[in-house]
C-alpha positions in Angstrom: 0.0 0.0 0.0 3.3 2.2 0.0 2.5 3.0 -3.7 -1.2 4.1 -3.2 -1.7 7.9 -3.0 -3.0 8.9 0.2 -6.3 10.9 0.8 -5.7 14.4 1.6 -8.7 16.2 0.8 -12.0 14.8 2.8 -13.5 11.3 2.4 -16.8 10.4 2.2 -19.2 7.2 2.1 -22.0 6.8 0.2 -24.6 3.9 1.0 -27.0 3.6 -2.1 -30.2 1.1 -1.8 -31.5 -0.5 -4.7 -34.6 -2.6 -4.0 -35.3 -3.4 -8.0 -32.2 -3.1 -9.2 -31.8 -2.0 -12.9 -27.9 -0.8 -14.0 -28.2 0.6 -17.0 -25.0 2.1 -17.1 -25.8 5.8 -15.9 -25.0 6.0 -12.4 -21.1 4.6 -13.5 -21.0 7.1 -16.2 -22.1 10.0 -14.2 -19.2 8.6 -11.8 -16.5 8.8 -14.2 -17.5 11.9 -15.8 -16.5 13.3 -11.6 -13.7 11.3 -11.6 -12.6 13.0 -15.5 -13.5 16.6 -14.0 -10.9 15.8 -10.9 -13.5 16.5 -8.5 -13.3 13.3 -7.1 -11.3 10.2 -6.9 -12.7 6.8 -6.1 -11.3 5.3 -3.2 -13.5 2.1 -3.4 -16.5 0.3 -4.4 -18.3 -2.5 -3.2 -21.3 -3.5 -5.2 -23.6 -6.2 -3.1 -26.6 -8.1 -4.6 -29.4 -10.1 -2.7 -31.0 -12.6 -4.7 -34.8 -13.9 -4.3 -33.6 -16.1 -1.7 -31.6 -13.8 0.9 -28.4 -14.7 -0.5 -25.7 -12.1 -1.0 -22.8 -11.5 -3.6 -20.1 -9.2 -3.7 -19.8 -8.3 -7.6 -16.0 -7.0 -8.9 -16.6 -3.4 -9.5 -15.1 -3.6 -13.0 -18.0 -6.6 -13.9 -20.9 -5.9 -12.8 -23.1 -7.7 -14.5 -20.5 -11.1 -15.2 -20.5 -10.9 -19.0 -16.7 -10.5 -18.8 -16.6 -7.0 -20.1 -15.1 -4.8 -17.3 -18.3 -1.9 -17.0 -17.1 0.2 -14.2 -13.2 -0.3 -14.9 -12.7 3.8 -15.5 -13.5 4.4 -12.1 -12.1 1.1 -9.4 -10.9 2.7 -6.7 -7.7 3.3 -5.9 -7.9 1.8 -2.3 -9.7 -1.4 -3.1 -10.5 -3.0 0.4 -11.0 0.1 2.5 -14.6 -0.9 2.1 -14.9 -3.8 3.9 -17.0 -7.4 3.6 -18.4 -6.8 6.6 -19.7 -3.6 5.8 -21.7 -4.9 2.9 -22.8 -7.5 5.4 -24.1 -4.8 7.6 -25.9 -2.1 4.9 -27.4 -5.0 3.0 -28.6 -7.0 6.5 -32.0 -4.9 6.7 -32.7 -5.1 2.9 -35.7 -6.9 1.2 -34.7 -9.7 -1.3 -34.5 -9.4 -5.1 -32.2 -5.6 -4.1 -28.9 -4.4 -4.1 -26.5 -1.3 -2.6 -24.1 -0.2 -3.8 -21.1 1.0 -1.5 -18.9 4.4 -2.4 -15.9 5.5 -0.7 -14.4 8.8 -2.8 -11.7 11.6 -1.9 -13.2 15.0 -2.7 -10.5 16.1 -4.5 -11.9 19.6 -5.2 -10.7 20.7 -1.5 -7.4 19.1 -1.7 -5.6 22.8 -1.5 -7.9 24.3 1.0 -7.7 21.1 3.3 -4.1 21.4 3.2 -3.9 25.3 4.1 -6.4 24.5 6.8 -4.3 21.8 8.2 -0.9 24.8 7.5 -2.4 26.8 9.5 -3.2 24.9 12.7 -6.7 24.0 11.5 -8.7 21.1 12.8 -11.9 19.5 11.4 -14.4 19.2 14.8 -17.8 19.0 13.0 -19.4 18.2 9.9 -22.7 17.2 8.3 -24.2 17.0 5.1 -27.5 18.4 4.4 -29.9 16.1 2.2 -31.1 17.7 -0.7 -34.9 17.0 0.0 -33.9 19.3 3.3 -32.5 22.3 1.2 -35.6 21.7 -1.7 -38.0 21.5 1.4 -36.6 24.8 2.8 -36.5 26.3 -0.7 -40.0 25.6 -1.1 -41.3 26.9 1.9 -39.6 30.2 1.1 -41.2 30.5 -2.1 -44.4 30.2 -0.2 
C-alpha cells in the first residue's frame, strides 16, 4: 500500500439502496464523468446483490453484471479494500430480497488545497454534516411560499 496515493482532501461514504435493481450504465458514467473533471477520486466500491432467496454476492466493480466485459473499470478505486466485507454484510442486512446497494468511498479532490492550508495553519476539522437535498428543496420551497 506504500505505492497508493493517500487521501488528503475529505473522504466520504455513500450507502446507495437499490430494492429493484436495474444498471443501465448511468449511475457509472455519471461517476467517471466526476472522476474526469478531478472532483473526485474513487477510493472504493463494493457493489452487493441479494437474490430472491436472501443470498448475498459481492460483484468485482469492473463486472458488474459477469458478462466478462469490465463496465465500471474507468472508475475502481484506488484503495480497493478500505470498504470492507463486513460492511456490505451490515448495509445489505435490513434489505428486502431481489435488491442491491451499492457502497462508495471517494476523496473530494476539489478541497485538496484548502484542506491542506487549513491543516498549515493549525486548522482542525471538529464538525461536519451533510444536508440532504430533500432538506435544502424543502426549505427552498417553503420560502417561495
Amino acid at each position: 500500500m506504500s505505492d497508493v496515493v493517500r487521501p488528503v482532501g475529505p473522504v466520504d461514504v455513500a450507502v446507495i439502496a437499490f430494492d429493484e435493481p436495474k444498471f443501465d450504465g448511468s449511475v457509472a458514467g455519471a461517476i467517471a464523468d466526476l472522476v474526469a473533471q478531478g472532483i473526485v477520486r474513487v477510493l472504493d466500491i463494493v457493489l452487493v446483490n441479494k437474490d430472491e432467496n436472501g443470498e448475498t454476492t459481492l460483484f468485482e466493480v469492473t463486472d458488474v453484471d459477469g458478462d466478462g466485459i469490465p463496465d465500471l473499470i474507468a472508475i475502481k478505486g484506488d484503495i480497493p479494500g478500505l470498504l470492507s466485507e463486513d460492511d456490505a454484510a451490515a448495509a445489505i442486512e435490513s434489505m428486502p430480497n431481489s435488491s442491491a446497494i451499492a457502497m462508495f468511498a471517494w476523496e473530494n479532490t476539489w478541497l485538496i488545497r484548502a484542506s491542506q492550508a487549513i491543516r498549515n495553519n493549525g486548522g482542525t476539522l471538529v464538525a461536519f454534516e451533510r444536508i440532504a437535498a430533500e432538506d435544502v428543496q424543502a426549505v427552498l420551497d417553503s420560502a417561495d411560499a
